[in-house]
Biopython code that builds the backbone (N, CA, C, O; Angstrom):
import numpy as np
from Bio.PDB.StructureBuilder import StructureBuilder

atoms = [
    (1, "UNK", "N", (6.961, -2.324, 7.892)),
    (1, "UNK", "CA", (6.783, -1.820, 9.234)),
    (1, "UNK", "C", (5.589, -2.522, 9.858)),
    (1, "UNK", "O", (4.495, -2.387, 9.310)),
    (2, "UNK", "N", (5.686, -3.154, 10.799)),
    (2, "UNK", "CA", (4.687, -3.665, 11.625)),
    (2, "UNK", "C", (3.333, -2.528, 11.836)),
    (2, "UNK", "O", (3.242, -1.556, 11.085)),
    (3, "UNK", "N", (2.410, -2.757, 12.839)),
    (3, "UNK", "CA", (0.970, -2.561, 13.062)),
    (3, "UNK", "C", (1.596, -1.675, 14.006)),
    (3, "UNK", "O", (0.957, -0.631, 13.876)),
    (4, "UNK", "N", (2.333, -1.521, 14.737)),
    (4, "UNK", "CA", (3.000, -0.830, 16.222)),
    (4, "UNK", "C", (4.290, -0.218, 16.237)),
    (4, "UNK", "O", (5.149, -0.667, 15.477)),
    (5, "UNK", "N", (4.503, 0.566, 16.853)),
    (5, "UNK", "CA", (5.680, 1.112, 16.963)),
    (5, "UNK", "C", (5.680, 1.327, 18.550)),
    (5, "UNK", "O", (4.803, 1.891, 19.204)),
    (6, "UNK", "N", (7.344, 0.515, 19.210)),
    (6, "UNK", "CA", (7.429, 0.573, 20.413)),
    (6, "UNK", "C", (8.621, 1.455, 20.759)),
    (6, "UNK", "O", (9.610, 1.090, 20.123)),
    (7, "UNK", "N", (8.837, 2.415, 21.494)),
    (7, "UNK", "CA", (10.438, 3.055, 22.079)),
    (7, "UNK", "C", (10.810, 2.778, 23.205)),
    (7, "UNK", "O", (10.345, 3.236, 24.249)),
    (8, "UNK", "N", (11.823, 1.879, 23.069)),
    (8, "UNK", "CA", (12.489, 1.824, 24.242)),
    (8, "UNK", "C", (13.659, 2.304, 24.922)),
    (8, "UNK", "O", (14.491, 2.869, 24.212)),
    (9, "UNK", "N", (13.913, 2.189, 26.232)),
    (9, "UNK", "CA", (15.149, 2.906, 26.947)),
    (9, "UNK", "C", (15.390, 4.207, 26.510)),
    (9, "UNK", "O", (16.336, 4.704, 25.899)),
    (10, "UNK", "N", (14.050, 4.788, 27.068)),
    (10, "UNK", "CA", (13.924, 6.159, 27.184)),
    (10, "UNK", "C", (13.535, 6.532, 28.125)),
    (10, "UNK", "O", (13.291, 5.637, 28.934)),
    (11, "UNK", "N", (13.236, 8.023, 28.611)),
    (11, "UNK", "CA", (12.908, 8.822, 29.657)),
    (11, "UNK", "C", (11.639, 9.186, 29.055)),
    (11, "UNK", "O", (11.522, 9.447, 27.858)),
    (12, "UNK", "N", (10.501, 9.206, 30.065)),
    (12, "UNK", "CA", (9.466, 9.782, 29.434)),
    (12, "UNK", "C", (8.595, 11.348, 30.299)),
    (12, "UNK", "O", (8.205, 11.282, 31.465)),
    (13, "UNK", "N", (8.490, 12.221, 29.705)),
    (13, "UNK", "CA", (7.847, 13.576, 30.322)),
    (13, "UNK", "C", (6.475, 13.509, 29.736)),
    (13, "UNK", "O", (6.316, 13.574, 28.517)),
    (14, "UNK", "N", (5.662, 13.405, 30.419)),
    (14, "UNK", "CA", (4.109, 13.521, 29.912)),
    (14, "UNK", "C", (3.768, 15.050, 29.700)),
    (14, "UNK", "O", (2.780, 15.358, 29.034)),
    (15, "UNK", "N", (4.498, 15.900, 30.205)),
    (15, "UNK", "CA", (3.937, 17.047, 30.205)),
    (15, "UNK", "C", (3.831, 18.379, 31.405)),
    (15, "UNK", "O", (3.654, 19.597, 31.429)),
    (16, "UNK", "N", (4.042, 17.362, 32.230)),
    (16, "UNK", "CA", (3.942, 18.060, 33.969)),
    (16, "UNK", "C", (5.078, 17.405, 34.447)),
    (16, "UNK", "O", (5.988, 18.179, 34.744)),
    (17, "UNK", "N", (5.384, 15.824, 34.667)),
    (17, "UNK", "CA", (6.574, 15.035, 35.267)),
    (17, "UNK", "C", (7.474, 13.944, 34.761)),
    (17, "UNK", "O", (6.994, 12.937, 34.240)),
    (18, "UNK", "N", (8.555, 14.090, 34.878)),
    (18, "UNK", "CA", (9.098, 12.721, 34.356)),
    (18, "UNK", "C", (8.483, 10.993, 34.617)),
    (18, "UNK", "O", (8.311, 10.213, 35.553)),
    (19, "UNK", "N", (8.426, 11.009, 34.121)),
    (19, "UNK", "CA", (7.797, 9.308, 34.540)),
    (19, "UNK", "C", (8.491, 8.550, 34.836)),
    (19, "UNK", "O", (9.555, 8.601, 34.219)),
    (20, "UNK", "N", (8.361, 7.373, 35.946)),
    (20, "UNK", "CA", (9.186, 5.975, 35.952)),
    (20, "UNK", "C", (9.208, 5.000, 34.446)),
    (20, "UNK", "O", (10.013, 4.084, 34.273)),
    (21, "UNK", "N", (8.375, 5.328, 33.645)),
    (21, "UNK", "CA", (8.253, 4.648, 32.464)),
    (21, "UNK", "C", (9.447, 4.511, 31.546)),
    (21, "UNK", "O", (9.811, 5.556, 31.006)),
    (22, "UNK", "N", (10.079, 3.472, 31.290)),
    (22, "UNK", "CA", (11.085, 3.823, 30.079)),
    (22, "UNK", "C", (10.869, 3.291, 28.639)),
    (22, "UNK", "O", (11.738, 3.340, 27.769)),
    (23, "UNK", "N", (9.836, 2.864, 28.499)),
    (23, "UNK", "CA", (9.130, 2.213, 27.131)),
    (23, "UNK", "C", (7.476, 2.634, 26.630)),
    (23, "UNK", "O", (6.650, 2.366, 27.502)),
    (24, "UNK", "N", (7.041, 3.100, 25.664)),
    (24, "UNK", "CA", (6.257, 3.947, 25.268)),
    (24, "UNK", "C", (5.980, 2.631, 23.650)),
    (24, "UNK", "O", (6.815, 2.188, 22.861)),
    (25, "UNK", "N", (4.628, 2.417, 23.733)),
    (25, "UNK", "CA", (4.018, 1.266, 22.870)),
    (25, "UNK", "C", (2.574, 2.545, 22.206)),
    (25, "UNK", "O", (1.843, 3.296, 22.852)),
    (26, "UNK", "N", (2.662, 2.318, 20.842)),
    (26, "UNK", "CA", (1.617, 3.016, 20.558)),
    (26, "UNK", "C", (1.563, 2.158, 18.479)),
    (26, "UNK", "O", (2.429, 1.664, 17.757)),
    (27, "UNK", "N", (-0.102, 2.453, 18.304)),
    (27, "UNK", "CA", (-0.559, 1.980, 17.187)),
    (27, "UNK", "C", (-1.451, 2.959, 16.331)),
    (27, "UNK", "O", (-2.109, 3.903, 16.771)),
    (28, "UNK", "N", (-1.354, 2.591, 15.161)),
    (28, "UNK", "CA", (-2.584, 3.643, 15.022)),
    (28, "UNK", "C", (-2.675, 5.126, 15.132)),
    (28, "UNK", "O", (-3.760, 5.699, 15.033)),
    (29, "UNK", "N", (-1.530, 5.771, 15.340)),
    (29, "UNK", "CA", (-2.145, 6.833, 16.565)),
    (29, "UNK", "C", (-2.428, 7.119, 17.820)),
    (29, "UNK", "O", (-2.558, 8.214, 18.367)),
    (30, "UNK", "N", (-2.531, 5.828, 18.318)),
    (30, "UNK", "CA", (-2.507, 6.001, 19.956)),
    (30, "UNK", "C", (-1.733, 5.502, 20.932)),
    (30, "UNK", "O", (-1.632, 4.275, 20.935)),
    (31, "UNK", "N", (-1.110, 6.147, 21.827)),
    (31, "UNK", "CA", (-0.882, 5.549, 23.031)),
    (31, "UNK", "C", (-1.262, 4.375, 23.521)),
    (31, "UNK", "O", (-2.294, 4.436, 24.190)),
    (32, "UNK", "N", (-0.772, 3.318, 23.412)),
    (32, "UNK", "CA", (-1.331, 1.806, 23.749)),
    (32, "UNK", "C", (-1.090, 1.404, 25.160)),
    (32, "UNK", "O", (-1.839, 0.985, 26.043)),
    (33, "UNK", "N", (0.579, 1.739, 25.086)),
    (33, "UNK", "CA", (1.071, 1.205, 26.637)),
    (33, "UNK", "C", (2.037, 2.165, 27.059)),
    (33, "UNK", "O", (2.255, 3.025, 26.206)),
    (34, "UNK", "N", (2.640, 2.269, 28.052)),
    (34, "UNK", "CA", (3.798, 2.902, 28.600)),
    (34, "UNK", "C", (4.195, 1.842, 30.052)),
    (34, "UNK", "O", (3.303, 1.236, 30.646)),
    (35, "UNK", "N", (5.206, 1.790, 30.335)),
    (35, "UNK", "CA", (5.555, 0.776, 31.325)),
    (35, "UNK", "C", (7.467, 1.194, 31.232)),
    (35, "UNK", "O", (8.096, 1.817, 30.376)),
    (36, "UNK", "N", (7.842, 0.630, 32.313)),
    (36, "UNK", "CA", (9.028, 0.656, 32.877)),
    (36, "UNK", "C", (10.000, -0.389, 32.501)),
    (36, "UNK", "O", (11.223, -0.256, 32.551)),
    (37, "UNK", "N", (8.967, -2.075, 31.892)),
    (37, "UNK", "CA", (9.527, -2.895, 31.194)),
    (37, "UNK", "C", (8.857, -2.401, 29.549)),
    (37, "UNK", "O", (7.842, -1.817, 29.169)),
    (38, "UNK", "N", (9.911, -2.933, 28.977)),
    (38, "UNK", "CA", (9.751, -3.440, 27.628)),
    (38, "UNK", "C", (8.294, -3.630, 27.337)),
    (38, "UNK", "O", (7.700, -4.572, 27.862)),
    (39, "UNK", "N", (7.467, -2.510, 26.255)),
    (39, "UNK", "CA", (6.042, -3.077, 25.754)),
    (39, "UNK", "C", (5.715, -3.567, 24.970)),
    (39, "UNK", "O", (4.547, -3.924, 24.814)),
    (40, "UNK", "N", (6.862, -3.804, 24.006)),
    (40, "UNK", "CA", (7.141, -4.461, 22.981)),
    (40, "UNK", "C", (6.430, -5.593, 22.785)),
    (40, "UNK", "O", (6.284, -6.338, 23.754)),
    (41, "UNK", "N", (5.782, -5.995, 21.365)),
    (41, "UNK", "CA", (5.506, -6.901, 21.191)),
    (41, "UNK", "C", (5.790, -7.583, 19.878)),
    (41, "UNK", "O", (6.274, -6.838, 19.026)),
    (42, "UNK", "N", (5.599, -8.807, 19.537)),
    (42, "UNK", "CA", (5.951, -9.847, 18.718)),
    (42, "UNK", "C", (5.654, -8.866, 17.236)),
    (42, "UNK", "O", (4.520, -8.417, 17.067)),
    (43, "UNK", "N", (6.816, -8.570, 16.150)),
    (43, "UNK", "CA", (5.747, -7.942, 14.734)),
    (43, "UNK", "C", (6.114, -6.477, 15.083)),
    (43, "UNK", "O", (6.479, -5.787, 14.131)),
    (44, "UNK", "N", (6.069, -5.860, 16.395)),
    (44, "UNK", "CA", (6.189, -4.239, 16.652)),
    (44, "UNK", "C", (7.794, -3.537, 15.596)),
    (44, "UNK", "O", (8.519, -4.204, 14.857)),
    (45, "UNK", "N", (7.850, -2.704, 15.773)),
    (45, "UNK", "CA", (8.936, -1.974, 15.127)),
    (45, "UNK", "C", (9.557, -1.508, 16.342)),
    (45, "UNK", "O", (8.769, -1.011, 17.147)),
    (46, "UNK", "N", (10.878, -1.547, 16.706)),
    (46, "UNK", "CA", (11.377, -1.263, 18.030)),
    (46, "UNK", "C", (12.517, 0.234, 17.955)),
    (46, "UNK", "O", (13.597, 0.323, 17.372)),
    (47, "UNK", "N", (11.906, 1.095, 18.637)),
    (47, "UNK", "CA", (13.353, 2.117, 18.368)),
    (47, "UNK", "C", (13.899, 2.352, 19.804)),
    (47, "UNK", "O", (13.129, 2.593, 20.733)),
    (48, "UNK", "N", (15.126, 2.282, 19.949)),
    (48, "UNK", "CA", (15.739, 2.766, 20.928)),
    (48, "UNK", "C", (15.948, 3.710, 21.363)),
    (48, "UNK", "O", (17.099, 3.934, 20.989)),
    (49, "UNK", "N", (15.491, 4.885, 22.216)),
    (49, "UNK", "CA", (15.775, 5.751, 22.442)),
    (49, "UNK", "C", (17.402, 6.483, 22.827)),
    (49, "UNK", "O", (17.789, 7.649, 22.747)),
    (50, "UNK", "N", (18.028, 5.344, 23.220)),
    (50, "UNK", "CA", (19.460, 5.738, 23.502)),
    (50, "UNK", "C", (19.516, 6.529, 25.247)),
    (50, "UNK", "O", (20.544, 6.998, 25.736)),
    (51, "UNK", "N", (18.135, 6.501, 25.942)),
    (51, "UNK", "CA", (18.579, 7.237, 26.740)),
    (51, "UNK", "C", (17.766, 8.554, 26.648)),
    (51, "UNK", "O", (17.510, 9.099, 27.722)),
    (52, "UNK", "N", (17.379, 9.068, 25.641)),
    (52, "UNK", "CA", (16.864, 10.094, 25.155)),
    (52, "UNK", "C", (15.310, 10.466, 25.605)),
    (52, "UNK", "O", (14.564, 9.526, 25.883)),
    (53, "UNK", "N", (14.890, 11.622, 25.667)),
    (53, "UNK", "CA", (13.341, 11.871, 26.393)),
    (53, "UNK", "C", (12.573, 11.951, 25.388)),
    (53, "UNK", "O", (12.782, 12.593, 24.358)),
    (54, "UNK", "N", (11.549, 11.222, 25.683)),
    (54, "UNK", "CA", (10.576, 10.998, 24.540)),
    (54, "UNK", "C", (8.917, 11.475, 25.358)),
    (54, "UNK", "O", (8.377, 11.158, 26.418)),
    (55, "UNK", "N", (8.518, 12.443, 24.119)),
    (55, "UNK", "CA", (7.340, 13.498, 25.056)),
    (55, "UNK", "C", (6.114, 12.939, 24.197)),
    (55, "UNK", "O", (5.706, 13.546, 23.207)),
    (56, "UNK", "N", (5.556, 11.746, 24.641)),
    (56, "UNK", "CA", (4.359, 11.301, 24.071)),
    (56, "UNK", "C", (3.104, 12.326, 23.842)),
    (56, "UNK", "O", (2.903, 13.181, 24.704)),
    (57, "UNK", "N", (2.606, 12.282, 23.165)),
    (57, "UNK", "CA", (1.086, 13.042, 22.962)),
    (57, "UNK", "C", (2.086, 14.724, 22.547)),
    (57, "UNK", "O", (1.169, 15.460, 22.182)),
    (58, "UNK", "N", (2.731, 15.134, 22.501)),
    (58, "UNK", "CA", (3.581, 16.417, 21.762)),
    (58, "UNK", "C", (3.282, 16.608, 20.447)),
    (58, "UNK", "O", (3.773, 15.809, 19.650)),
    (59, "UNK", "N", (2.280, 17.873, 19.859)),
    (59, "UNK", "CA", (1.881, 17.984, 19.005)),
    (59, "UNK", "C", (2.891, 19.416, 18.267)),
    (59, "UNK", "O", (2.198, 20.431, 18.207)),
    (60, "UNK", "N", (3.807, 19.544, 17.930)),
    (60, "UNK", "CA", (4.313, 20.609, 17.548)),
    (60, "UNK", "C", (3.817, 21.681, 16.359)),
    (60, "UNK", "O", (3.994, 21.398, 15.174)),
    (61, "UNK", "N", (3.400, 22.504, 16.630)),
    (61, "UNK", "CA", (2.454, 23.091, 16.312)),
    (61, "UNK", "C", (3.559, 24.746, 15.614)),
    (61, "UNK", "O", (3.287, 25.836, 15.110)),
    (62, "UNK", "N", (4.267, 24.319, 15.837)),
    (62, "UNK", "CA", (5.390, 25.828, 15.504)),
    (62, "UNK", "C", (5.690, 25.588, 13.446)),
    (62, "UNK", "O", (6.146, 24.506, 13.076)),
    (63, "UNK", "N", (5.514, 26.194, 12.862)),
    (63, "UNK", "CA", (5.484, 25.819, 11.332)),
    (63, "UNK", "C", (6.507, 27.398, 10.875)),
    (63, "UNK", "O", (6.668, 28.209, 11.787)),
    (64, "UNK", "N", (6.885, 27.594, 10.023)),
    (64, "UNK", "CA", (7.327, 28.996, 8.954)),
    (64, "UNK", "C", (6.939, 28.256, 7.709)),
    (64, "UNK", "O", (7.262, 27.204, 7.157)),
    (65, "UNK", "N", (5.953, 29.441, 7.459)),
    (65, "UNK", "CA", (5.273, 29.152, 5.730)),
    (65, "UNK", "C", (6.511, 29.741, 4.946)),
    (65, "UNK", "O", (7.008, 30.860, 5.079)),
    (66, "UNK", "N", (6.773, 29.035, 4.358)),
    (66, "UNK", "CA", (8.185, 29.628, 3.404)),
    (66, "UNK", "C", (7.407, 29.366, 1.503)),
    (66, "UNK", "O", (6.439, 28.606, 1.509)),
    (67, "UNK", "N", (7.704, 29.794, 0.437)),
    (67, "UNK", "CA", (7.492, 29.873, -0.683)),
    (67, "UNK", "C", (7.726, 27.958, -0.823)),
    (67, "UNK", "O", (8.722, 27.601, -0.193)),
    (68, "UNK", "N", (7.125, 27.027, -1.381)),
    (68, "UNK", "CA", (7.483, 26.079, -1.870)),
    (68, "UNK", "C", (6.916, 24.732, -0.957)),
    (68, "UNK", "O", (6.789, 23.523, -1.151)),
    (69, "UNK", "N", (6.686, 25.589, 0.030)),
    (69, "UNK", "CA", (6.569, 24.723, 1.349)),
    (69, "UNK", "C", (5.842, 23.918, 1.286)),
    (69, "UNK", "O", (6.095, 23.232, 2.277)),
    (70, "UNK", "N", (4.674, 23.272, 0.536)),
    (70, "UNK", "CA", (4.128, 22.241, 0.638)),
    (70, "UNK", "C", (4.856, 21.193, -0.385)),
    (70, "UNK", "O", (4.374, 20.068, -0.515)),
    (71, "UNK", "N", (5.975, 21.565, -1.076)),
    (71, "UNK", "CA", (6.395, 20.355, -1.574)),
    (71, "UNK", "C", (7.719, 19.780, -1.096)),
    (71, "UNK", "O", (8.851, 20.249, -1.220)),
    (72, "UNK", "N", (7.273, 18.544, -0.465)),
    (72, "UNK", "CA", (7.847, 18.344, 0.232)),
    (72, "UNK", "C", (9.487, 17.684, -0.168)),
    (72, "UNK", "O", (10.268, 17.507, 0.767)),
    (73, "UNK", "N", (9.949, 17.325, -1.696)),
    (73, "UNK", "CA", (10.987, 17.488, -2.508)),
    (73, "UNK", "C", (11.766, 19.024, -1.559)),
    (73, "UNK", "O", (12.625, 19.116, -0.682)),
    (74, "UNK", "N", (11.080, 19.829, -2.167)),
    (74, "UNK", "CA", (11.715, 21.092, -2.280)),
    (74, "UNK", "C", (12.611, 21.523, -1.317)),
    (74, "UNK", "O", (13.650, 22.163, -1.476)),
    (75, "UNK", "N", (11.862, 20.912, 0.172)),
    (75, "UNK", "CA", (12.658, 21.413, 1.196)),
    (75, "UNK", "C", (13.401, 19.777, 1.973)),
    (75, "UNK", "O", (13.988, 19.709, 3.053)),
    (76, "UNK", "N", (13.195, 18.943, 1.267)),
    (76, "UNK", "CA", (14.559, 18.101, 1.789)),
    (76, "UNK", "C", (13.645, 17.041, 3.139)),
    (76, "UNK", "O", (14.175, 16.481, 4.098)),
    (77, "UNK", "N", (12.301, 17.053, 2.795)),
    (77, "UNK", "CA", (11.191, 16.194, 3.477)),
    (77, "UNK", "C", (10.897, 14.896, 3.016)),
    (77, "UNK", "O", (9.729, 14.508, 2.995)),
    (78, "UNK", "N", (12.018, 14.038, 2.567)),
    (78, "UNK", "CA", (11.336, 12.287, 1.692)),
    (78, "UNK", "C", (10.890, 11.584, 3.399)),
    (78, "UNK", "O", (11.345, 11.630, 4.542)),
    (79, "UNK", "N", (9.427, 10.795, 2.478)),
    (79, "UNK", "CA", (8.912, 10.270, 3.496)),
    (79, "UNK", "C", (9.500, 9.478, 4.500)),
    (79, "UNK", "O", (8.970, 9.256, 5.589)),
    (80, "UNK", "N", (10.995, 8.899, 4.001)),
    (80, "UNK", "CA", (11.876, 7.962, 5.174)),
    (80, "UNK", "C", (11.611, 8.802, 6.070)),
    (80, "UNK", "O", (10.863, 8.352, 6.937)),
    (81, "UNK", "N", (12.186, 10.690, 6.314)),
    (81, "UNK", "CA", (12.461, 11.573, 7.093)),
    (81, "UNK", "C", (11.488, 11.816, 7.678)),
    (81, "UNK", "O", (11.483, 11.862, 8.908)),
    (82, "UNK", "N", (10.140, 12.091, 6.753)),
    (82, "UNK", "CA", (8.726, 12.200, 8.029)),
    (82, "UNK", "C", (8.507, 11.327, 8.369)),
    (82, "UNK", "O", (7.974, 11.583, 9.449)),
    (83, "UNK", "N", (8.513, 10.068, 8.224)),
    (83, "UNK", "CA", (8.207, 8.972, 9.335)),
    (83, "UNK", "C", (9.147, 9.040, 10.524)),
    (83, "UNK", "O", (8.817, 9.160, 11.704)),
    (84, "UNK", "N", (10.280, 8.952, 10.061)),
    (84, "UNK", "CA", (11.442, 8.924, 11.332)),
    (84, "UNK", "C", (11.116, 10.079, 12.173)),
    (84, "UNK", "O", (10.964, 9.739, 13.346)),
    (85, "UNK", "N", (10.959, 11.342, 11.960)),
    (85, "UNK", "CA", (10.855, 12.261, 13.269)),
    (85, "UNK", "C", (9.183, 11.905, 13.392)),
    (85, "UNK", "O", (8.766, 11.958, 14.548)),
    (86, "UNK", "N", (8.374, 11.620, 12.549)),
    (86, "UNK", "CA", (7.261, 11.323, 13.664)),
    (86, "UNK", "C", (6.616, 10.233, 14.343)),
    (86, "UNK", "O", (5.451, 10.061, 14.701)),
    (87, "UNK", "N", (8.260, 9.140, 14.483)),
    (87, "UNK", "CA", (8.170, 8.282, 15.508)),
    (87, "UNK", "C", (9.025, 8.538, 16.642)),
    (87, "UNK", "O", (8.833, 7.896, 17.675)),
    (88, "UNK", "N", (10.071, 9.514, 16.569)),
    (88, "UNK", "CA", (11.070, 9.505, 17.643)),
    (88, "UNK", "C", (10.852, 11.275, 17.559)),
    (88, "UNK", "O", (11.217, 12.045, 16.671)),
    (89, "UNK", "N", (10.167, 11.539, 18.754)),
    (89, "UNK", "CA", (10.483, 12.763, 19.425)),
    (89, "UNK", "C", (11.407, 12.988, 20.427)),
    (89, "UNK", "O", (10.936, 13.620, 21.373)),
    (90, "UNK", "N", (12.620, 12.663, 20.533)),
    (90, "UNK", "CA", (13.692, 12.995, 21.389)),
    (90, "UNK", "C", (14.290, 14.155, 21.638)),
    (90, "UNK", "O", (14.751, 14.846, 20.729)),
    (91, "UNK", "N", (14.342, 14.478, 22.859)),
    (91, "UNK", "CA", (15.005, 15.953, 22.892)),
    (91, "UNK", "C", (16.605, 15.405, 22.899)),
    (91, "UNK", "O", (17.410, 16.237, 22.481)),
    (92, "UNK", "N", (17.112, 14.213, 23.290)),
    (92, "UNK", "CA", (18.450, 13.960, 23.413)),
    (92, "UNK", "C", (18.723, 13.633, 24.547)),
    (92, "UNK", "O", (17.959, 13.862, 25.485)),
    (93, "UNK", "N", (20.250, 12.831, 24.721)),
    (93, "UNK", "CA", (20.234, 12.091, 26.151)),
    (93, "UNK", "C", (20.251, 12.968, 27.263)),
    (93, "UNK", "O", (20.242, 12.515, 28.407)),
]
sb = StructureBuilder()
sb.init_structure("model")
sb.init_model(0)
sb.init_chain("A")
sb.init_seg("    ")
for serial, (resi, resn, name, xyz) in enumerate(atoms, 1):
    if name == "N":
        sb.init_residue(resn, " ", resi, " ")
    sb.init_atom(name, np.array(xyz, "f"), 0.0, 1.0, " ", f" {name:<3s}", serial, name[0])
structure = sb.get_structure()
């Protein structure tokens, strides 16, 4: 996986409004770029949104402590799966 992760051809909601933005560039942890073209860069990891709304800075904060719950075997959590939802927050097209 590259240094970056870019999403493109998406809808973006900051929180208050939809944005003209359809590409969302971030590293590290942070928000790098957002733009309407492609922020993509050379090395980045590119996901397509499909169309789909992607809510940058969305910290989901909703959890159920269940018996077992920190192992992450137990409940069907391999790291492919936490990386993938915590690069693509899509609500859907």
């Amino acid at each position: 996986m590259g240094a970056a992760t870019t999403i493109v051809n998406a809808k973006v909601f900051d929180g208050t409004t939809s944005q003209d933005w359809t590409s969302v560039r971030f590293a590290y942890g942070l928000i790098t770029e957002c733009s309407v073209a492609s922020a993509a860069q050379e090395g980045d990891e590119v996901i397509d949104a499909g169309g789909g709304t992607v809510l940058p800075g969305l910290i989901d904060a909703h959890v159920h402590l269940v018996p077992g719950g920190t192992d992450r075997g137990g409940l069907g959590l391999s790291k492919d799966h936490l990386r993938h939802r915590g690069s693509m927050a899509l609500a859907g097209p």
